[in-house]
C-alpha positions as CSV (number, residue, x, y, z in Angstrom):
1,X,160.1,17.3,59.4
2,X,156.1,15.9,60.0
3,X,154.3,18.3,58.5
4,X,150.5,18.2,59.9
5,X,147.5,16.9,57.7
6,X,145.3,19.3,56.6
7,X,142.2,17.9,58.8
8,X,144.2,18.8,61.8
9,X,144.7,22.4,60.7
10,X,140.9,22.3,60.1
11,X,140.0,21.5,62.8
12,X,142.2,24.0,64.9
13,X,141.3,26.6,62.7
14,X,137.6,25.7,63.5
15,X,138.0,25.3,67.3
16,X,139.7,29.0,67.2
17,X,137.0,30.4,65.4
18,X,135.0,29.3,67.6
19,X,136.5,30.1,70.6
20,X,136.3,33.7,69.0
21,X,133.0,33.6,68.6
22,X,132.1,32.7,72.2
23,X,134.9,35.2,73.8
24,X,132.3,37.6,71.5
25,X,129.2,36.5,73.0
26,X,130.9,36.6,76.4
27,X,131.9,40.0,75.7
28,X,128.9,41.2,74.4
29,X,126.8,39.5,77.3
30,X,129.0,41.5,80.2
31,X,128.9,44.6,78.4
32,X,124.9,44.2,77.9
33,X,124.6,43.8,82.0
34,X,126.8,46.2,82.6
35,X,124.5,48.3,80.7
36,X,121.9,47.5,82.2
37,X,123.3,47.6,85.8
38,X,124.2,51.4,84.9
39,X,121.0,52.0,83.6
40,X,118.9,50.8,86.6
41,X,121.0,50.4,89.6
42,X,120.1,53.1,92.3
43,X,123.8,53.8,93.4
44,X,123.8,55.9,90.3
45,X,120.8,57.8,91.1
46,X,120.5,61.8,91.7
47,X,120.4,62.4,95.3
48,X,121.2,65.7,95.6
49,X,120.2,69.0,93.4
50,X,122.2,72.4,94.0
51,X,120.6,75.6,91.9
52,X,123.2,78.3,92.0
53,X,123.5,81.7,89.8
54,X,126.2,82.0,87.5
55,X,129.4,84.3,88.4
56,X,128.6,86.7,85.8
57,X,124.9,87.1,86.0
58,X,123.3,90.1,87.4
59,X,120.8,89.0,90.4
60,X,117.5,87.1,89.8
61,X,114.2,88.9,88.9
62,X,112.1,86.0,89.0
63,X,111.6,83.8,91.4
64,X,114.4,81.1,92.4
65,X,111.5,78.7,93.9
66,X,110.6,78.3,89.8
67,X,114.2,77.2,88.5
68,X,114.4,75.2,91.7
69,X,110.8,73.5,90.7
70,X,112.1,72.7,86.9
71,X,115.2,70.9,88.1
72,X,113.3,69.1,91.1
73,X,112.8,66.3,89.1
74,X,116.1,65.3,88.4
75,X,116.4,63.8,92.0
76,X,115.9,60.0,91.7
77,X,116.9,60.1,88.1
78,X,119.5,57.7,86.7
79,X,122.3,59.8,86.1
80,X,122.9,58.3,82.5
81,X,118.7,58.5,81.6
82,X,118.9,62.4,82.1
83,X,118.4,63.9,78.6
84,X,120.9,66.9,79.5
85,X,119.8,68.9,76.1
86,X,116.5,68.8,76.9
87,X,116.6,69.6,80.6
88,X,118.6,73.0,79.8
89,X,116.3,73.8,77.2
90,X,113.3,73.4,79.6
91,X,115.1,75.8,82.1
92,X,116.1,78.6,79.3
93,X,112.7,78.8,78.4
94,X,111.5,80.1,81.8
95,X,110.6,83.9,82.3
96,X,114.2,85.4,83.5
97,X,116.5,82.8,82.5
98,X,119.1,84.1,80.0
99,X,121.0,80.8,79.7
100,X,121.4,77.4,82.1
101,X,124.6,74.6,82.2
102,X,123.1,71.6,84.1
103,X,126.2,69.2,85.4
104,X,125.0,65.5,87.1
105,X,128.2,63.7,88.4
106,X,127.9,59.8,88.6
107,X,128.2,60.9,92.2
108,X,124.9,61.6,92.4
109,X,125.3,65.2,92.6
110,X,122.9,67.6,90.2
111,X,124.7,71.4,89.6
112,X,122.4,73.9,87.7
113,X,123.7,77.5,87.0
114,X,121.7,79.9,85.8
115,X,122.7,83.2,84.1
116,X,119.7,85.7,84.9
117,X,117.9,88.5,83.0
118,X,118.5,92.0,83.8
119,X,114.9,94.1,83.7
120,X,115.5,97.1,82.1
121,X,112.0,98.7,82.8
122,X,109.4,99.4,85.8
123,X,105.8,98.4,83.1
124,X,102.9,99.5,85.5
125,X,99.5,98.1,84.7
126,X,96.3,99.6,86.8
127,X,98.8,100.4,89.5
128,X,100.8,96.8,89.1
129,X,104.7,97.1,88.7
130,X,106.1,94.7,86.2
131,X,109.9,94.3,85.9
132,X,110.1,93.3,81.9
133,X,113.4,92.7,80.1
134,X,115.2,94.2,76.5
135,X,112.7,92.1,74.9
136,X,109.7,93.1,76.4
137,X,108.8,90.0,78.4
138,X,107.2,90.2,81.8
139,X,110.0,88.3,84.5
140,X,107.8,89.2,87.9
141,X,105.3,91.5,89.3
142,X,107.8,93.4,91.2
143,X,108.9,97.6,91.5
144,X,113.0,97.9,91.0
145,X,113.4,101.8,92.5
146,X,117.0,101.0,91.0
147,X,115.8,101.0,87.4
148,X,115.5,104.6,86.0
149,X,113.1,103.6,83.5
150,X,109.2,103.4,84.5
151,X,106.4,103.7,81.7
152,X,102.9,103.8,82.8
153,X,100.8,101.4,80.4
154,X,97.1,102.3,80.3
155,X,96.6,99.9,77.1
156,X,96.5,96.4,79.2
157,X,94.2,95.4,82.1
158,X,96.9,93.1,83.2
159,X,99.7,91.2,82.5
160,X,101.2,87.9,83.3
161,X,105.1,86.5,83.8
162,X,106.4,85.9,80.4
163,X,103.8,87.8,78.8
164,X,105.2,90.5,75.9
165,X,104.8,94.1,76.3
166,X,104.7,96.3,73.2
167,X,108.8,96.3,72.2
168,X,108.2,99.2,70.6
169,X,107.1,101.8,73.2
170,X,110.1,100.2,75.5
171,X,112.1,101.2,72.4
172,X,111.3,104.5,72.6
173,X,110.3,105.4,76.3
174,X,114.3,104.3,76.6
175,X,115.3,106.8,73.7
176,X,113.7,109.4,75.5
177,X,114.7,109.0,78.9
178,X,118.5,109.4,77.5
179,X,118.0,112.0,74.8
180,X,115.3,114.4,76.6
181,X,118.1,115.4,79.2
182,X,120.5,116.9,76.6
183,X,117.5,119.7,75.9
184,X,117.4,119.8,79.7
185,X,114.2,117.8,80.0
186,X,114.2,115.5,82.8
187,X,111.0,112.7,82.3
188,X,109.2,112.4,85.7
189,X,106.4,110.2,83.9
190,X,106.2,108.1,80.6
191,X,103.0,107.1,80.2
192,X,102.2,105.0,76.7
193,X,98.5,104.3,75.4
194,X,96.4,103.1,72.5
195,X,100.6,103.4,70.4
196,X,100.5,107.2,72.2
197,X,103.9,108.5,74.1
198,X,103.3,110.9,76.6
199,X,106.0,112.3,78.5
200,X,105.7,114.3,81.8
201,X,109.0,116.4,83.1
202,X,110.1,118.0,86.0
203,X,108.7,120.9,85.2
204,X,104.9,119.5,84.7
205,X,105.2,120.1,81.2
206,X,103.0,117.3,79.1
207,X,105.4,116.4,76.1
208,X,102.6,114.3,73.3
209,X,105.3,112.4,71.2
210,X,102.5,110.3,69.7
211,X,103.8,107.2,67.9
212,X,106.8,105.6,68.4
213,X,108.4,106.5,65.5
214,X,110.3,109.8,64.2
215,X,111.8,110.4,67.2
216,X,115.0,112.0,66.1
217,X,112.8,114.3,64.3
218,X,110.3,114.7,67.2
219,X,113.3,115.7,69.1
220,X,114.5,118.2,67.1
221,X,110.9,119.7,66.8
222,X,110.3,120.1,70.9
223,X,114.3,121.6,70.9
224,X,112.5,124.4,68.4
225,X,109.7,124.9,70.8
226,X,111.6,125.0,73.8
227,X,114.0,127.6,72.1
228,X,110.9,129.9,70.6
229,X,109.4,129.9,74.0
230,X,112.1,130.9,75.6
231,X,113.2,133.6,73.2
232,X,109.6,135.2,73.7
233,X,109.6,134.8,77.6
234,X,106.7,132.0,77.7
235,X,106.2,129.1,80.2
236,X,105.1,125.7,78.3
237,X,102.0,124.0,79.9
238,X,102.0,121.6,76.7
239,X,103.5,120.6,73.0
240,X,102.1,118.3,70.7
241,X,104.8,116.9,68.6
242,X,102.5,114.9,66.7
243,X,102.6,117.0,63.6
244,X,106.4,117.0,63.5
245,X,106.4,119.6,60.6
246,X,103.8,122.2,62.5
247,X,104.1,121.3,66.1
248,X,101.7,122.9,68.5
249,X,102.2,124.2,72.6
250,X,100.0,125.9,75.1
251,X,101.3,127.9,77.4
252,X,100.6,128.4,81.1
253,X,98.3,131.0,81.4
254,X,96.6,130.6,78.0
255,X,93.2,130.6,78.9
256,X,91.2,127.0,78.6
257,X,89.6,127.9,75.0
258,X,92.4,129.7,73.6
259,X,93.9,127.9,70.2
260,X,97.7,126.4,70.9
261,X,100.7,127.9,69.1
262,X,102.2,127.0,66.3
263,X,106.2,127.0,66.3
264,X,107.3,129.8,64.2
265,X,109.7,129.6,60.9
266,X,113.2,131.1,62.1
C-alpha cells in the first residue's frame, strides 16, 4: 500500500490548523457582536419598574415616593449594564429600608422588594413627632398613636430623616416603660434632656431617673420609696433617684421651701 509523502501530510496538517484558527477567529468575532448587540441593543432595555414591600415586612415608615425615586433610574438601563450589587446597596442605605432584592428580567421588567423598618418610638422635638427605629435613626416626621413609646426630647432644636437620636435614652426610656408597671407606675410622659430621664405617671408624680445608667438599681430605689410612703400614709409629688444610695421625695402637701425626704434604712 502508497503510503503518502511527508509534504502531503504537511501540508494537511497546515491547512487544518489553519482552518482551526479561522473557525477561532470566526468564533470569537460572533461572540464579540453578540456582545455587543446585548450590551447596546434597546430590546433589552428596562421598560418597566414595579417597587413592592416584602411579604414579611411590617408597613413602611418612610415614604414609598423615595425608594420609588432610587430605582427610577433603572428604566432605560441595559438590563446586563445594571450593577445589581450596587443598586441594592444604594436602596439599603435609605432611612427605613431594612433590606432590598432588586430582580431585572431580560424582559425588560425591574422588581424591587423592600423589607421596611419598624419605628419603635414617637421622638418629639419642639412639638415635632419623629418615628425613629431600634437604632435610633430618624425614618419620617410622623406621630404613630400605635407605638406605646413617646419620649419628649428637649436637647435638639430639630431633627432630620436619618439623623441619630441619642441610643442611649431610647435604651432606657424602653426599660422603663416595661419595668415601671410591675411597681404599678404607668409612664404618661418620658421626657429626656441635657442625658436627664424624667418620667411622668398617671398619677402626676415626677420620677428624676437622671442618667441613663443604673437602672436596675434606680428601680429598686423608687420601689423603696414607693413602699415607705405608703407605709406612712404619704402622697408622692416627687423622687429624685439620682443619688441611688439616698434617694430624695417631696410629697404633696409639703410646703414649697420645705427640705425633701430621705428614704429611710428598713
Amino acid at each position: 500500500m502508497e503510503q503518502p509523502c511527508a509534504g502531503t501530510v504537511f501540508m494537511t496538517e497546515v491547512r487544518a490548523s489553519l482552518f482551526t484558527k479561522v473557525m477561532s477567529l470566526v468564533v470569537a468575532a460572533l461572540t464579540a457582536g453578540l456582545l455587543i448587540w446585548l450590551l447596546n441593543s434597546p430590546v433589552f432595555n428596562v421598560r418597566d419598574v414595579v417597587v413592592h414591600r416584602a411579604d414579611s415586612s411590617p408597613p413602611p415608615a418612610v415614604n414609598p415616593a423615595a425608594i420609588e425615586a432610587a430605582a427610577r433610574p433603572l428604566k432605560g438601563r441595559n438590563v446586563f449594564r445594571i450593577d445589581m450589587a450596587a443598586l441594592q446597596q444604594k436602596i439599603r442605605d435609605l432611612p427605613g429600608v431594612a433590606d432590598t432584592l432588586v430582580h431585572v428580567g431580560i424582559d425588560g421588567r425591574a422588581t424591587v422588594t423592600v423589607a421596611y423598618e419598624a419605628p419603635v418610638a414617637n421622638w418629639i422635638v419642639k412639638g415635632q413627632s419623629y418615628l425613629v427605629n431600634a437604632s435610633g435613626e430618624v425614618l419620617a416626621e410622623q406621630f404613630e398613636p400605635d407605638i406605646p413609646l413617646t419620649i419628649e426630647d428637649a436637647s435638639h432644636d430639630g431633627l432630620a430623616t436619618g439623623a441619630l437620636v441619642n441610643v442611649g435614652a431610647l435604651y432606657a426610656a424602653h426599660q422603663l416603660q416595661s419595668n415601671l408597671p410591675l411597681l404599678r407606675v404607668i409612664p404618661s410622659r418620658i421626657r429626656y434632656s441635657a442625658g436627664r430621664l424624667i418620667v411622668v405617671d398617671h398619677a402626676g408624680r415626677e420620677l428624676d431617673f437622671g442618667d441613663t445608667v443604673h437602672l436596675d438599681a434606680k428601680l429598686m430605689a423608687l420601689h423603696a420609696v414607693l413602699e415607705q410612703a405608703n407605709r406612712l400614709g404619704e402622697r408622692i409629688a416627687s423622687v429624685d433617684l439620682r443619688p441611688i444610695e439616698r434617694p430624695t421625695y417631696r410629697t404633696v402637701n409639703a410646703p414649697p421651701l420645705a427640705k425633701s425626704r430621705e428614704l429611710q434604712e428598713p
